[in-house]
C-alpha positions as CSV (number, residue, x, y, z in Angstrom):
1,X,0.0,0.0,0.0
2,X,1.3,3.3,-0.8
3,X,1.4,6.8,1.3
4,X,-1.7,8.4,1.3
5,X,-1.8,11.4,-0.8
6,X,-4.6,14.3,-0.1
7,X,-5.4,13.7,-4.1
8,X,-7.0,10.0,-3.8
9,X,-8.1,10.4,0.0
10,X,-11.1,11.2,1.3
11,X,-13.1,10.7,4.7
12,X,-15.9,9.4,6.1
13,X,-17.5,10.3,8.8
14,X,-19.6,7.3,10.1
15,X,-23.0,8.6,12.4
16,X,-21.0,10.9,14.9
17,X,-24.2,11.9,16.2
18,X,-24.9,14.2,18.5
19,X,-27.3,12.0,20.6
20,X,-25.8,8.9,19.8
21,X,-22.0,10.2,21.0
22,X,-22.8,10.0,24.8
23,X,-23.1,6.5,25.1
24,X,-19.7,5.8,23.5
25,X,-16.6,4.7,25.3
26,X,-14.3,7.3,25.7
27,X,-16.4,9.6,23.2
28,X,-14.7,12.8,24.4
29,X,-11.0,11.7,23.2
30,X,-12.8,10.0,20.1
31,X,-14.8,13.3,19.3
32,X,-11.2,15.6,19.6
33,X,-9.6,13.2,18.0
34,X,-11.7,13.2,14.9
35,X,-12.0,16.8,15.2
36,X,-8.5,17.4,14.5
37,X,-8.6,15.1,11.2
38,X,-11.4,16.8,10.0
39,X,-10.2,20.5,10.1
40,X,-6.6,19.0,9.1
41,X,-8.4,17.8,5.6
42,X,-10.2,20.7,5.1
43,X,-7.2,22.5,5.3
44,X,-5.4,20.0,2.7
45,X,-8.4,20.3,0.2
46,X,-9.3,16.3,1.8
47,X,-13.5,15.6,1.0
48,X,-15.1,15.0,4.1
49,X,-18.6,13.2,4.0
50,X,-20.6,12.1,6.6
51,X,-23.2,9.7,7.5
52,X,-26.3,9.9,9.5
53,X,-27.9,6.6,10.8
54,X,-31.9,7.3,10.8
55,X,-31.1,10.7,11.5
56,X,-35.1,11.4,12.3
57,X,-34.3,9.1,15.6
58,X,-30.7,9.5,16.3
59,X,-30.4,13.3,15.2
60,X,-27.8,14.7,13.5
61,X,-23.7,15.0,12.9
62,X,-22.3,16.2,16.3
63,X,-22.5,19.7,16.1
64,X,-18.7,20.5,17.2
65,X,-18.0,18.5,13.5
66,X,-20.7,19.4,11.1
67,X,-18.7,22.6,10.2
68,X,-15.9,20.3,8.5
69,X,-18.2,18.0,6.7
70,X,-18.7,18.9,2.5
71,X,-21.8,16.5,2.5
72,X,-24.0,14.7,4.5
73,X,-25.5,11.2,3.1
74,X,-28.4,9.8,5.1
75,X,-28.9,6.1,5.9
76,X,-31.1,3.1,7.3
77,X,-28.7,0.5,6.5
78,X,-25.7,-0.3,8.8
79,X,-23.5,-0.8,5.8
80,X,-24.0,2.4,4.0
81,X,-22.9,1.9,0.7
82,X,-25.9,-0.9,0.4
83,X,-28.1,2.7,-0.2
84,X,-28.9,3.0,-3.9
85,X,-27.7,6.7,-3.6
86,X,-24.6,6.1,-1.6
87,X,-21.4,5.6,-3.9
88,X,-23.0,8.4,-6.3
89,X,-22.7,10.7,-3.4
90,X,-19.0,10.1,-2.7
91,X,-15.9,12.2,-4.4
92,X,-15.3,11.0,-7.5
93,X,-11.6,9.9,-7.8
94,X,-11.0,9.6,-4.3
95,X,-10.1,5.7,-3.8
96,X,-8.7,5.8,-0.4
97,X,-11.6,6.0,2.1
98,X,-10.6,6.6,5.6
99,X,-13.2,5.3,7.7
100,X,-14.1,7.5,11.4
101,X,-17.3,6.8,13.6
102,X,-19.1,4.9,15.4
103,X,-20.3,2.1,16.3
104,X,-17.1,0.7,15.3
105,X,-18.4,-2.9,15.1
106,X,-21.3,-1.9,13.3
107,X,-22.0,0.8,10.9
108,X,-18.3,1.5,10.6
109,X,-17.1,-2.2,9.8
110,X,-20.1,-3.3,7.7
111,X,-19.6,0.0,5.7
112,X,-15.9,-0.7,5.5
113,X,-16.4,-4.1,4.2
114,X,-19.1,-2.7,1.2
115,X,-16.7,-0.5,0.2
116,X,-13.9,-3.0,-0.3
117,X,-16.7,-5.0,-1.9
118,X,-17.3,-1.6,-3.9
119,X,-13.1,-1.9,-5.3
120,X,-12.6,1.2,-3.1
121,X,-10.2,1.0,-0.3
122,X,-11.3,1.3,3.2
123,X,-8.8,2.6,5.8
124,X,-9.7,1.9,9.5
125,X,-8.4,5.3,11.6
126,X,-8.0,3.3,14.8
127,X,-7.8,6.5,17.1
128,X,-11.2,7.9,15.7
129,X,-13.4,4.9,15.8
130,X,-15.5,3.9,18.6
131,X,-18.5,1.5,20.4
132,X,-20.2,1.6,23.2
133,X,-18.3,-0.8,25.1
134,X,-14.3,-1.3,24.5
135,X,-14.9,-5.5,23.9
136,X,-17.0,-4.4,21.0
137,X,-14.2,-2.0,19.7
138,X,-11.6,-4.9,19.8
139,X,-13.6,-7.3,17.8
140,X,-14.3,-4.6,15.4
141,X,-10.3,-4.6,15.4
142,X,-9.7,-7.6,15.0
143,X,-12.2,-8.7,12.2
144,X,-10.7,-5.7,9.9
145,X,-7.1,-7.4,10.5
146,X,-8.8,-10.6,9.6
147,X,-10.0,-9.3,6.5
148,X,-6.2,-7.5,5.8
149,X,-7.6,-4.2,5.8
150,X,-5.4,-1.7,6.4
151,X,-5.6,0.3,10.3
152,X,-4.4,3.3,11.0
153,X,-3.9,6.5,13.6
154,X,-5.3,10.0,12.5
155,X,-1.6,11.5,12.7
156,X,-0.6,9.0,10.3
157,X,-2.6,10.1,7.8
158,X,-2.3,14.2,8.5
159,X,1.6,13.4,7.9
160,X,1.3,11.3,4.9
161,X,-1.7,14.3,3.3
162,X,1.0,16.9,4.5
163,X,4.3,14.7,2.3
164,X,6.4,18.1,3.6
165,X,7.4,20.8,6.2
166,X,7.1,23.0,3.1
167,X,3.6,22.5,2.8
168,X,2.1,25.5,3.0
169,X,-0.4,24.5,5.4
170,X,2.3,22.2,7.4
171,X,2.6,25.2,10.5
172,X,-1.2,24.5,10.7
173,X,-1.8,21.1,10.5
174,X,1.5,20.4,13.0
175,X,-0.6,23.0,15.4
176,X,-3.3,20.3,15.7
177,X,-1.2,17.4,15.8
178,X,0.4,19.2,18.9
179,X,-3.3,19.9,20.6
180,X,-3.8,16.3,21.1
């Protein structure tokens, strides 16, 4: 697998809603976490798109994050991309899909898995993912290393978008790796 490059990369932002958030393990650390990736693609031209699971019931994208989402694709399936509108909604030419949210062992994973179905490729951002419980996270884990996908942690992929200190917006994306 090669570096991620803010060209082919997008993210997706998996039902961090608002009322759904407070029953998640450790949501507060998840929430800043995916906060910080959010605003760092936005600064390096990155699509971010988000679901919504039965938004009617569960509400909508966390507030503190809706500012850094392009587009907002709503859902009743846990694997999103089995919506007839889904893969028309995403980026075009953006083949590198990395994969924030919760529930980590549901919506996330089954949405994961439809998009490798899909030929796209599905990257797990360990630090931004979360369940309710932390067993659930771990199995969520461990079936996406069973299925070789690809794992990994949101300054991973800031420093792989960024390729350079002589990015122009390297002094800002650094400033939210350092506010972790």
């Amino acid at each position: 697998m090669p570096i991620l490059s803010s060209h082919d990369s997008m993210v997706l932002l998996v039902d961090m809603q608002a009322s759904l958030l407070p029953a998640i393990d450790r949501h507060e650390p998840l929430l800043q976490c995916a906060l910080r990736l959010v605003k760092a693609a936005q600064l390096l031209g990155v699509p971010v798109v988000a679901t919504e699971h039965c938004a009617a019931k569960i509400g909508a994208t966390s507030p503190l994050l809706r500012p850094w989402v392009d587009h907002v694709i709503h859902k009743t399936h846990f694997d999103a991309t089995r919506e007839r509108h889904f893969l028309q909604e995403l980026p075009k030419r953006r083949s590198n899909v990395l994969l924030i949210g919760t529930e980590a062992h549901v919506c996330v994973l089954q949405t994961g898995l439809g998009l490798a179905r899909q030929g796209l490729t599905p990257i797990l951002v360990g630090d931004c993912v979360g369940s309710r419980r932390a067993a659930d996270l771990l199995a969520a884990q461990s079936r996406w290393n069973h299925h070789r996908l690809e794992q990994i942690s949101a300054e991973m992929a800031m420093f792989e978008w960024l390729e350079t200190p002589e990015h122009p917006q390297f002094k800002e994306v650094l400033a939210l790796i350092k506010s972790a």
